[in-house]
N, C-alpha and C positions, 0 to 999 in steps of 0.2 A: 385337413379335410378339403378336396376338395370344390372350390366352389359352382354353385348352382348357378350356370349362365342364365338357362331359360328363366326359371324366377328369379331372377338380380333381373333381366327386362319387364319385367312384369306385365301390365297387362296388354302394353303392344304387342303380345306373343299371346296374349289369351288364348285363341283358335289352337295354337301348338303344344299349350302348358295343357289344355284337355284331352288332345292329342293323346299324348304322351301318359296323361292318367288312363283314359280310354283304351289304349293297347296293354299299360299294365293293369288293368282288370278281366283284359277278354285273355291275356295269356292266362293268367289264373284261372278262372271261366274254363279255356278251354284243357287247363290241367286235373280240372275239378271231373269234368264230363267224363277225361279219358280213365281217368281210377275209376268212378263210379259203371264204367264198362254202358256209357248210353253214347250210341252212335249219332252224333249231331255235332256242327260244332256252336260252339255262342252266339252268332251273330244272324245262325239261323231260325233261332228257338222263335225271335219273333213271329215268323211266317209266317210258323206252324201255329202261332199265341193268336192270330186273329181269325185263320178259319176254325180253332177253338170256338170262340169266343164270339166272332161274327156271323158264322156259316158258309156257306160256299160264297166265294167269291170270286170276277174278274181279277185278271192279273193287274189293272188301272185300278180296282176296286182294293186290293191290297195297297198299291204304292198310294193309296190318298188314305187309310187307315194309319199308315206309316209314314205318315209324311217325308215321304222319298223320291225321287226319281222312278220313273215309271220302265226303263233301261234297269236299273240296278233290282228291281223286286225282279222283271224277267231272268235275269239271271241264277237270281236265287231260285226262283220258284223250276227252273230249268234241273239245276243242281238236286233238287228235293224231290221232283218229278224221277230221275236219274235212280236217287235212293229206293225208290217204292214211296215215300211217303205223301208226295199229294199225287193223288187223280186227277185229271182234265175228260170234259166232258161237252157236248157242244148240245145240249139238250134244254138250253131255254129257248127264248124268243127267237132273237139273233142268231143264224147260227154258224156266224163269223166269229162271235168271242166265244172263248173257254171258258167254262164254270171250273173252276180251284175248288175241292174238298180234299180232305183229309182221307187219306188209304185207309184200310184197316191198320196198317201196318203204324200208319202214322199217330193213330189214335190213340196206339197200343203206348205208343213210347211219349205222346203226351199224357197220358196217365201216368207215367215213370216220370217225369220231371215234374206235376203238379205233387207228385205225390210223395217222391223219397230225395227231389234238388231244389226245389223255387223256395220252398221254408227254411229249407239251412240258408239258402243265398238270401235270402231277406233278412234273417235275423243277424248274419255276419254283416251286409249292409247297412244295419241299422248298427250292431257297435262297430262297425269301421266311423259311420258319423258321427260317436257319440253320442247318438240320440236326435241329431239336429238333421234329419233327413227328412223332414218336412219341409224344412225352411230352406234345404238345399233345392229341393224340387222345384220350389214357388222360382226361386231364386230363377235357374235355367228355364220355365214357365215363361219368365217376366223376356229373359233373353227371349227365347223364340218370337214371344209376340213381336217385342220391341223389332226382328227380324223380319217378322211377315208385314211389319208395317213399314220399313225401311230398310232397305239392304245395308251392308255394311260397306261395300263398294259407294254407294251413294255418300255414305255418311263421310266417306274418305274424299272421294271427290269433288264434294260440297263446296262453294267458297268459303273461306274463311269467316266466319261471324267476327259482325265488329265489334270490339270491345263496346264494355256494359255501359249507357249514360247514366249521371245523376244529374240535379237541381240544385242548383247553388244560388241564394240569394243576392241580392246585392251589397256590396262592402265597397268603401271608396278604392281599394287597390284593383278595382273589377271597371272603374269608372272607363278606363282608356281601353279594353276592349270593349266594351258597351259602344264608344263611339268608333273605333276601327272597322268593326264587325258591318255597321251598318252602312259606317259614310261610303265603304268599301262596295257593297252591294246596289248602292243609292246612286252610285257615279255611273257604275255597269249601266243602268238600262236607264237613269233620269238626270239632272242637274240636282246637287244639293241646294235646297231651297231655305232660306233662313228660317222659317220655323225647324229645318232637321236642323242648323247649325245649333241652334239656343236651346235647341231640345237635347241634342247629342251632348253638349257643352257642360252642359247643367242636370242631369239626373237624378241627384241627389234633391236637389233645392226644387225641381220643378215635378216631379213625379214621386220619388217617394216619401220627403218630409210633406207632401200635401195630402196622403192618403191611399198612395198609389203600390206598385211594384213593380222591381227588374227581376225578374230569373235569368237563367243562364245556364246552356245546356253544357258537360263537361264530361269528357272520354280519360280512359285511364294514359292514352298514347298521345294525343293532342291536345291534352288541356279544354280552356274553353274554346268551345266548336261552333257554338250559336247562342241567341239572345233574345228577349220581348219583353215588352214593357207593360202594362196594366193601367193607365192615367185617367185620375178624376177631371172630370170635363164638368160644365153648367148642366144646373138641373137635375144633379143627381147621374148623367151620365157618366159611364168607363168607357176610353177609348182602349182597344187592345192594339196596340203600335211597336212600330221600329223593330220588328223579328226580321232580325238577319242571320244568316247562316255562313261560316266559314269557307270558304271555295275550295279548299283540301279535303272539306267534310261534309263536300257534296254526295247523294249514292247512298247516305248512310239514315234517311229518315230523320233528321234532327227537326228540321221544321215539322213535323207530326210527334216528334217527341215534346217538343218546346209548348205548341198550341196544346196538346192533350193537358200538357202540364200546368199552363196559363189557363183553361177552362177549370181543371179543380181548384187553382186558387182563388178564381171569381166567385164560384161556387162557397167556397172557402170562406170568402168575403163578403158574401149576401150581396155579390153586386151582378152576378151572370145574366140575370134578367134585363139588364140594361147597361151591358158588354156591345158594342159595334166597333167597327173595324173602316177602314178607306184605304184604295185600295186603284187600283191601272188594268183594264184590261188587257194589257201588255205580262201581266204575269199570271198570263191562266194556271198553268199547273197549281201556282198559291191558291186562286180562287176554286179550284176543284177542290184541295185541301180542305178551304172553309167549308165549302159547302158539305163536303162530308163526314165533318165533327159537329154541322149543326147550323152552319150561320146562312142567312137567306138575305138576300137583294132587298132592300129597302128604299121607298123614295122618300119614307117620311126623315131617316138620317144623312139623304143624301142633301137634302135641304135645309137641314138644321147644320152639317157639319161640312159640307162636300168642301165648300170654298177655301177651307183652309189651306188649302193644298193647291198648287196648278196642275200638276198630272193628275189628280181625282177624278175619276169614271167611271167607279165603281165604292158603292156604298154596302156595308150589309151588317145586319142583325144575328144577336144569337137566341135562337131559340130551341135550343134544347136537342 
């Protein structure tokens, strides 16, 4: 036998696999019409199916019932006009557009397809399905929409989506990107300061055996991508610290995946209410970030905590 190229590609030829169903139903269709001796061919019956059903109509008033091209109903409705079966008439408002009805002629021969073809073709459509011609409907239903909401051209031309992130906790073989990631981005725009050194150095001992946490953002094509920490400070405070982001895997949202991610585990950890962060204004973009997952300016942590740091110039709170 042999083989079925179009379905061996499958749904990258969608558009052409229906295609190809679509012309062998309207050849049938239009072999069905010429035995039964009704002058029309299939792809006209629609036309005729909405000033049935609708009543007189513009010819723009037809191609938006039919979701068509308003060029392709003219034609048609041109062809049917030709036949005797629709009238044109300019007797509304307007009387630049044409009112479409149904000829005598036309009425006569939709009374012949409701009456002695639409019921054989419905019940043959229904076991050519099997029965599942509901679900077929819904089916191309859901296509259309999903079309009226976004072209398929778009969907093609889109960038590429990046691969999916997840959250990885911290494990000691994670220790030496924890400290790459960061010292990395810490040299870019500031000097590495000894508290980064003894903080970067020591993760395990100084942030998570104290009560703390690292996550770790990780793509299926670069590994891990970015980093932040979660650390118990006096008095019950969490500083949220050291998010770095990989510089290959910039572009890609990771610092809004990492903090989204570091807020539900504070959350997580009944400690979000007394989550703050420090912070340069030299990295507005970060500080736009904070601000719009929740964390606001504070003087009362910039005073408890700012000093830690020599670039500190920026303190802030989370609240919610």
């Amino acid at each position: 036998m042999t083989p079925d190229t179009l379905a061996d590609l499958g749904v990258t030829f969608l558009g052409s696999r229906m295609k190809r169903l679509a012309d062998r139903l309207q050849t049938d269709a239009a072999a069905t019409l010429q035995a039964m001796n009704l002058p029309i061919q299939p792809a006209q019956q629609q036309f005729l199916a909405v000033l049935r059903q609708q009543g007189p109509q513009t010819v723009g008033g037809v191609a938006q019932h039919l979701r068509i091209s308003q060029p392709t109903a003219t034609r048609a409705v041109q062809a049917l006009m030709e036949q005797g079966l629709i009238d044109a008439s300019r007797e509304g408002r307007d009387q630049r557009q044409k009112l479409l009805s149904l000829s005598a002629a036309g009425e006569a021969l939709m009374d012949r397809l409701e009456r002695d073809l639409w019921p054989k073709v419905e019940a043959a459509a229904v076991s050519l399905c099997g029965g599942r011609h509901a679900a077929l409907l819904e089916e191309i239903t859901m296509i259309e929409t999903e079309l009226d909401r976004r072209s398929l051209v778009d969907r093609i031309m889109a960038p590429a989506a990046a691969p999916a992130m997840t959250i990885r906790d911290f494990s000691d073989d994670l220790a030496r990107a924890f400290h790459d990631i960061n010292a990395a981005w810490i040299a870019q725009m500031f000097a590495l300061e000894e508290n980064d050194i003894t903080l970067l150095e020591n993760p395990r001992e100084l942030i998570v055996d104290k009560g703390g946490a690292v996550l770790f953002a990780q793509t299926p094509d670069l590994g891990v991508v970015g980093t932040c920490a979660i650390m118990r400070m006096k008095d019950g405070w969490f500083e949220l610290t050291k998010m770095g982001v990989l510089e290959a895997a910039r572009g890609r949202k990771v610092g809004e995946f990492l903090l989204a991610a570091a807020l539900e585990r504070a959350k997580a950890m009944g400690v979000a209410d007394r989550l703050y962060l420090l912070t340069n204004r030299k990295c507005g973009p970060a500080i736009h970030l904070y601000e719009k997952l929740g964390f606001q300016h504070d003087a009362e942590i910039m005073a408890l905590f700012g000093a830690r740091y020599e670039r500190c110039d920026v303190a802030m709170r989370y609240r919610g």
